[in-house]
DSSP file (Angstrom, degrees, kcal/mol; ACC not computed):
  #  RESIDUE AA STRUCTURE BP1 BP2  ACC     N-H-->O    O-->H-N    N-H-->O    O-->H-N    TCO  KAPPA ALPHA  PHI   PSI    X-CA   Y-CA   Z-CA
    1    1 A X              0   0    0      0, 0.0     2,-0.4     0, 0.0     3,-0.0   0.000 360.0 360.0 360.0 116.4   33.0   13.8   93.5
    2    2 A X        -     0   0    0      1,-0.1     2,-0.4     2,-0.0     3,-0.0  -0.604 360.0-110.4 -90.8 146.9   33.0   13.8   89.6
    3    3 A X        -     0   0    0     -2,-0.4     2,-0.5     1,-0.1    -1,-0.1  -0.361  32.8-101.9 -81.8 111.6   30.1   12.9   87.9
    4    4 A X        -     0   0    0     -2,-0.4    -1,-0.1     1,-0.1    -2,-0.0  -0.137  30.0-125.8 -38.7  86.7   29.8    9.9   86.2
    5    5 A X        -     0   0    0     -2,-0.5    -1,-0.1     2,-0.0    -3,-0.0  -0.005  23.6-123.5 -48.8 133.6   30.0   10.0   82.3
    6    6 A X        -     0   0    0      1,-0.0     2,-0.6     2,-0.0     0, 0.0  -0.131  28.5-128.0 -31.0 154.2   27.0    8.2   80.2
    7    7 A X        -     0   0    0      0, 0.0     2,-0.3     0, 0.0    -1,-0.0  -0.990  25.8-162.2-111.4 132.7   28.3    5.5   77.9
    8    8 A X        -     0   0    0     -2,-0.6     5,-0.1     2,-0.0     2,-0.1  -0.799  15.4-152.9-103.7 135.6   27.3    5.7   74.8
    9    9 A X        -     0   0    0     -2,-0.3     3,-0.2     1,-0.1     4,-0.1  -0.566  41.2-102.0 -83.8-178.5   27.2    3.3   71.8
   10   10 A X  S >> S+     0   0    0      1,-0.2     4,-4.0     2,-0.2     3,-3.2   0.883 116.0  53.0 -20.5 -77.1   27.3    4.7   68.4
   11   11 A X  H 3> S+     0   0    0      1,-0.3     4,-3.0     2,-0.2    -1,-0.2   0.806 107.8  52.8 -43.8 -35.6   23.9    4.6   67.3
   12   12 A X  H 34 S+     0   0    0      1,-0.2    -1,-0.3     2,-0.2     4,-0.2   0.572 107.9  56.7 -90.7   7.2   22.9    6.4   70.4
   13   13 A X  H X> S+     0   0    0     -3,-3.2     4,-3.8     2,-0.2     3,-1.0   0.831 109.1  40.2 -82.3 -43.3   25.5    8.9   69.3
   14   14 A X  H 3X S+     0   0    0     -4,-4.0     4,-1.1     1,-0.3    -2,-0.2   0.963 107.4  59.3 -75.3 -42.1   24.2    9.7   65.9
   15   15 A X  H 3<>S+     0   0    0     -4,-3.0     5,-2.1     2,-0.1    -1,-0.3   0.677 109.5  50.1 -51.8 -12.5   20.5    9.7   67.2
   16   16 A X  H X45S+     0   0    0     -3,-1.0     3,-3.8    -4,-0.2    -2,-0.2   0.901 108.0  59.1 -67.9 -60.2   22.3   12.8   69.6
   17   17 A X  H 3<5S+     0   0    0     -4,-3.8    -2,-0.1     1,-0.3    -3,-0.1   0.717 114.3  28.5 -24.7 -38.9   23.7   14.3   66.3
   18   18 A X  T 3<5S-     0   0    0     -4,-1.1    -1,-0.3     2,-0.1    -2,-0.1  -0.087 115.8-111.4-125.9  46.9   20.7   14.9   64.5
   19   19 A X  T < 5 +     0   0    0     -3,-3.8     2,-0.5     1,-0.1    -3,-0.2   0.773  53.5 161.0  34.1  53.4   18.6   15.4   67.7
   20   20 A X      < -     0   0    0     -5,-2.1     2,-0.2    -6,-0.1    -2,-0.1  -0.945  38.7-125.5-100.8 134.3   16.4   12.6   67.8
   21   21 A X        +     0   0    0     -2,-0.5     2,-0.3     2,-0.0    -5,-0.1  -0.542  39.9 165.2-103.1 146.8   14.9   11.9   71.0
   22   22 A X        -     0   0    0     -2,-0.2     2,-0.6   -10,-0.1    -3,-0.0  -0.999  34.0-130.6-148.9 132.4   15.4    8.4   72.3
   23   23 A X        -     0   0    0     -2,-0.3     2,-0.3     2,-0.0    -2,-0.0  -0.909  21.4-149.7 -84.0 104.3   15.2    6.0   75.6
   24   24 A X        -     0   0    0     -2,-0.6     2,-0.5     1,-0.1    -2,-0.0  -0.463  16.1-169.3 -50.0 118.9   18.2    3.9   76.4
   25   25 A X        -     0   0    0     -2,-0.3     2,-0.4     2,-0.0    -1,-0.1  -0.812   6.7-167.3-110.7 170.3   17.3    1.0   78.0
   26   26 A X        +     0   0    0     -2,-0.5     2,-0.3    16,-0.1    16,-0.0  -0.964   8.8 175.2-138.7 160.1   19.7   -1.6   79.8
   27   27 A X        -     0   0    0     -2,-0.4     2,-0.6    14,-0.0    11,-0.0  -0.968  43.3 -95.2-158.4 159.5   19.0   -5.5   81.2
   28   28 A X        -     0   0    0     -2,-0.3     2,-0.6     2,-0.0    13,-0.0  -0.482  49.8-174.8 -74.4 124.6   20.9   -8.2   82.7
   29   29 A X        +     0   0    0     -2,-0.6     3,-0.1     1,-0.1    -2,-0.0  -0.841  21.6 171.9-150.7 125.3   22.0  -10.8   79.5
   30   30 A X  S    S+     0   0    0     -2,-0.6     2,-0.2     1,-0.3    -1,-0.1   0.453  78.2   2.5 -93.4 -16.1   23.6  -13.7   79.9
   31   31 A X  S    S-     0   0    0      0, 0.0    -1,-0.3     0, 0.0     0, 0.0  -0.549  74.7-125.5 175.9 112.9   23.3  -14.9   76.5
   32   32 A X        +     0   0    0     -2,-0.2     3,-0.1     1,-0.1    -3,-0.0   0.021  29.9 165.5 -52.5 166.6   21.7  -13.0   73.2
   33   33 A X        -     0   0    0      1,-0.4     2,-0.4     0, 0.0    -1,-0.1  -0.129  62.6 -62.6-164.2 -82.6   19.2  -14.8   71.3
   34   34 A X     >  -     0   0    0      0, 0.0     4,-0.7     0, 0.0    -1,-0.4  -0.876  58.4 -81.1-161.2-152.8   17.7  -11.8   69.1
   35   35 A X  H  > S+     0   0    0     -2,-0.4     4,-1.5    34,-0.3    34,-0.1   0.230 116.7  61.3-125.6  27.0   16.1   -8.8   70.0
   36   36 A X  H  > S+     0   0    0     33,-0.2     4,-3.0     2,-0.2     5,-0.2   0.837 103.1  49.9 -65.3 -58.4   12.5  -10.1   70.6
   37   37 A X  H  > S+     0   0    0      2,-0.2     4,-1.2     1,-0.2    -2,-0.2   0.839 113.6  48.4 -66.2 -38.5   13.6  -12.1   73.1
   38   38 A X  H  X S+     0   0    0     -4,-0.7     4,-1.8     2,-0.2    -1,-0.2   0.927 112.6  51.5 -56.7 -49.5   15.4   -8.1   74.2
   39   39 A X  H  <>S+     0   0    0     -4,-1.5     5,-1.7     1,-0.2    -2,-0.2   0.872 107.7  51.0 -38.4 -57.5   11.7   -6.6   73.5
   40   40 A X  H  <5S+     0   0    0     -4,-3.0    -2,-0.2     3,-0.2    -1,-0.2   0.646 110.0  46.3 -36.6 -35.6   10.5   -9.4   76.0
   41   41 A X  H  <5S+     0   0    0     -4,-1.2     2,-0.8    -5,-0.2    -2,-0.2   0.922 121.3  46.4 -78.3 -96.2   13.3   -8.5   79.2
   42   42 A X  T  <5S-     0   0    0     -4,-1.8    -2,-0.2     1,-0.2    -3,-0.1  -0.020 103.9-138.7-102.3   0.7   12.1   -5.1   78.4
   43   43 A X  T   5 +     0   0    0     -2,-0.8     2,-0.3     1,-0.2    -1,-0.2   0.975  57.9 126.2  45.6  74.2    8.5   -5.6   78.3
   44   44 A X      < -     0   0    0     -5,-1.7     4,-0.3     5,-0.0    -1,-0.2  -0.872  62.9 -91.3-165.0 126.9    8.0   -3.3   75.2
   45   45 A X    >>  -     0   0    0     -2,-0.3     3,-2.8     1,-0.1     4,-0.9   0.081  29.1-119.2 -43.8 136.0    6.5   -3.9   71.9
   46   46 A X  T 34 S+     0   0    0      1,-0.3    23,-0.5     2,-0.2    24,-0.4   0.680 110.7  62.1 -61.8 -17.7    8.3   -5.0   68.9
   47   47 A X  T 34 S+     0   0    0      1,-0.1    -1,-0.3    21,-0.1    -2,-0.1   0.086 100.8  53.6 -97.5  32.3    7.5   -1.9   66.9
   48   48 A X  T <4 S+     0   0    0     -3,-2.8     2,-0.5    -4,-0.3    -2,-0.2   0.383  97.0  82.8-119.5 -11.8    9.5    0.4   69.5
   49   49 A X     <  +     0   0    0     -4,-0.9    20,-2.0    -5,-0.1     2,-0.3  -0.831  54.8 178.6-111.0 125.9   12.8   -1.8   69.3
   50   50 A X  E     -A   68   0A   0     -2,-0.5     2,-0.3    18,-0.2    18,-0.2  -0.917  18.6-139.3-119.1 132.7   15.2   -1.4   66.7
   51   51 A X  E     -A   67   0A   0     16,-2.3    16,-4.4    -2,-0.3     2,-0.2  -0.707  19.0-131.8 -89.4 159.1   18.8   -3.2   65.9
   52   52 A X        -     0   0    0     -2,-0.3     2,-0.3    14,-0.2    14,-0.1  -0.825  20.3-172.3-118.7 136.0   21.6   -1.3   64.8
   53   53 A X        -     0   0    0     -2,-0.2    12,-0.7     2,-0.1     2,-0.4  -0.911   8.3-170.1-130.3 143.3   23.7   -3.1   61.2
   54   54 A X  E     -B   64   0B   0     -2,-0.3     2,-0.3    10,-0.2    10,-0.2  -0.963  13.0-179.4-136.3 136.8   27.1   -0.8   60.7
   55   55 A X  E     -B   63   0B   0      8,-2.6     8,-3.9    -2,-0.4     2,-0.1  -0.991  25.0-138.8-148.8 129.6   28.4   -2.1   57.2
   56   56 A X  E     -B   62   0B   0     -2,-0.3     6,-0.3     6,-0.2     2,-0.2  -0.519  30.5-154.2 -79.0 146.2   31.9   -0.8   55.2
   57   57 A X    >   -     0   0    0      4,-1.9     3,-0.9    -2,-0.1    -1,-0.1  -0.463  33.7 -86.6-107.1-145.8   31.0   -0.5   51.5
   58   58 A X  T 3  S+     0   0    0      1,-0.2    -2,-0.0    -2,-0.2     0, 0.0   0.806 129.3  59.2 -75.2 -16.9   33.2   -0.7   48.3
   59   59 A X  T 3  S-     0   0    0      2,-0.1    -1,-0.2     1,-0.0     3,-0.1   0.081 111.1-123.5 -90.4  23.1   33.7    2.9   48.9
   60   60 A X  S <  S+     0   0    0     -3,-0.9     2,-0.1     1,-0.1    -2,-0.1   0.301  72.9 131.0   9.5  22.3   35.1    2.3   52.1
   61   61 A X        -     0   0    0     -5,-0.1    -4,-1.9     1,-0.0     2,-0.3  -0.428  57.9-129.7 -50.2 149.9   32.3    4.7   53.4
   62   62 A X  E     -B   56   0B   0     -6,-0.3     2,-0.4    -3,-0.1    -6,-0.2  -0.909  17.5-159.6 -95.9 157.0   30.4    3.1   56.4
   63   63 A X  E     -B   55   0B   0     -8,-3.9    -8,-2.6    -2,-0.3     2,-0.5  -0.968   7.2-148.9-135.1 131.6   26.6    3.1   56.1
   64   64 A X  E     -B   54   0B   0     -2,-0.4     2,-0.6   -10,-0.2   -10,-0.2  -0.893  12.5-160.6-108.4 105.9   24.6    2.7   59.7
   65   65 A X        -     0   0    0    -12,-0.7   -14,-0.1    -2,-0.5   -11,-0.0  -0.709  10.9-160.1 -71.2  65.0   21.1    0.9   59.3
   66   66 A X        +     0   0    0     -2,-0.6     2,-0.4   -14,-0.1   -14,-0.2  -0.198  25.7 179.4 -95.7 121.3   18.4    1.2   62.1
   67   67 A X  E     -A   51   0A   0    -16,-4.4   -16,-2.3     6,-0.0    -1,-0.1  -0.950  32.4-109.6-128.9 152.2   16.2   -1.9   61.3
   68   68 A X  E >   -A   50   0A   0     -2,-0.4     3,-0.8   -18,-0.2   -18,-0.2  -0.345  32.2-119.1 -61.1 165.0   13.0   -3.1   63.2
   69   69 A X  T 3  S+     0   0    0    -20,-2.0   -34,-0.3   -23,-0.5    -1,-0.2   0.747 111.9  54.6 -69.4 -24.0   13.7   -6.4   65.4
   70   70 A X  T 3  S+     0   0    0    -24,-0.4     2,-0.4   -21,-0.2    -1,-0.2   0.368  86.8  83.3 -93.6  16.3   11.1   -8.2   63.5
   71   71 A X  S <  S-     0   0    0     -3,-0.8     2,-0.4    -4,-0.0    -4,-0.0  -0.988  70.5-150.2-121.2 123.8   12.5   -7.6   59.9
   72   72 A X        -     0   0    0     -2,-0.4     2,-0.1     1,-0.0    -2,-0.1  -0.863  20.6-145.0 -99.5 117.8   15.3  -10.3   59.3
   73   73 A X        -     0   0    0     -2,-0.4     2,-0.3     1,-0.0    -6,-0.0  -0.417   2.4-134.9 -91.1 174.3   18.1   -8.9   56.7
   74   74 A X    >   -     0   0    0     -2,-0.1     3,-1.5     1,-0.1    -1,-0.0  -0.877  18.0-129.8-120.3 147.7   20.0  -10.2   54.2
   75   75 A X  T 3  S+     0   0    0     -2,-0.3    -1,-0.1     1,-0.3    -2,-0.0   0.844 110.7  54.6 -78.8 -10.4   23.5   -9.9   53.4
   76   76 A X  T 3  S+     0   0    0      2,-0.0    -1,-0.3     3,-0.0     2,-0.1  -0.025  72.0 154.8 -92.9  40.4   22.4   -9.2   49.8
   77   77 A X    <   -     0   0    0     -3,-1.5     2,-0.1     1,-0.1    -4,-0.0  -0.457  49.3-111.8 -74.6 126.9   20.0   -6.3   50.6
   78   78 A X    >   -     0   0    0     -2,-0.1     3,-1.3     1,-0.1    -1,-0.1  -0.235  12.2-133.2 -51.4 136.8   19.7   -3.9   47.4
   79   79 A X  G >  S+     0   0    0      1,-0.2     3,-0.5     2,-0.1    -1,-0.1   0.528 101.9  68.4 -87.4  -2.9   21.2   -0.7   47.9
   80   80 A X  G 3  S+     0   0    0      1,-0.2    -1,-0.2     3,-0.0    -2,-0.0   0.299  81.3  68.8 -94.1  15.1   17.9    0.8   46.3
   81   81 A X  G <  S+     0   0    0     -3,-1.3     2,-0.3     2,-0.0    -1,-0.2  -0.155  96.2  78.5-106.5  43.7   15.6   -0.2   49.2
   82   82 A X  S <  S-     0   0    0     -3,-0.5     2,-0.4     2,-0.0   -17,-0.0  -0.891  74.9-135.5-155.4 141.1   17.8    2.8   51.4
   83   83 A X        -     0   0    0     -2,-0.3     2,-0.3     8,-0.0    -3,-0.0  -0.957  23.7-120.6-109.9 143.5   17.4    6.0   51.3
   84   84 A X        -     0   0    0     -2,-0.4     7,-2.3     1,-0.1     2,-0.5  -0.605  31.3-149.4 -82.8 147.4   20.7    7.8   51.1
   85   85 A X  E     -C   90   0C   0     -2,-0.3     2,-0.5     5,-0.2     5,-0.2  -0.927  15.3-177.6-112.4 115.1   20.9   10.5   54.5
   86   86 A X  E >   -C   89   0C   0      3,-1.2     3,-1.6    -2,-0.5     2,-0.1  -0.839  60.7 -39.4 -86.8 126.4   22.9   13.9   54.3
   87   87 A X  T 3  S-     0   0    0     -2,-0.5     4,-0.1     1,-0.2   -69,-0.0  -0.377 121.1 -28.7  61.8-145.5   23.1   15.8   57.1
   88   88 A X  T 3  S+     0   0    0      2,-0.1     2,-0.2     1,-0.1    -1,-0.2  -0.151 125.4  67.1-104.9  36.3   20.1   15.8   58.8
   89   89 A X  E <  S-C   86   0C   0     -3,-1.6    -3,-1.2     0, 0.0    -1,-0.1  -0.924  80.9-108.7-158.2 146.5   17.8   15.3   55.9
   90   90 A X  E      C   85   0C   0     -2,-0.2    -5,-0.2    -5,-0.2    -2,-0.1  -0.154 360.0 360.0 -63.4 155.5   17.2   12.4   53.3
   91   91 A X              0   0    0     -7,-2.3    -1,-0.1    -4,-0.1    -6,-0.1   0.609 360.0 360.0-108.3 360.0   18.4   13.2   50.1
């Protein structure tokens, strides 16, 4: 019997990349709301749950953002509140 590959999103790919140790969780959803309401199904404090922003720039780099659930962004967020990441250390 072959053994049944993980699926992985993105984020949880790039937290493998630079070894950061992580819990996947999963839930039944019928319909998103935000990810309080995800913290709530999962019965887990709002400073362990993070949403994931993937954004193209003018440099047609893509830049991946791990933001807490309770911090609402903006689509005009300063590129000087980021620290830029190389590797596996900020630069």
């Amino acid at each position: 019997m072959a053994k049944q590959k993980e699926v992985k999103t993105n984020a949880m790919r790039i937290l493998d990349k630079f070894k950061i140790d992580y819990t996947h969780q999963s839930y039944q959803c019928n319909a998103f709301v935000d990810g309080s309401q995800t913290a709530d199904l999962l019965n887990l404090p709002y400073e362990l749950v993070y949403k994931t922003l993937v954004t193209e720039g003018k440099s047609k780099n893509y830049f991946v953002f791990v933001i807490p659930i309770d911090l609402s962004t903006s689509y005009k967020i300063k590129h000087r509140q980021f620290l830029p990441v190389s590797g596996n250390q900020l630069s």
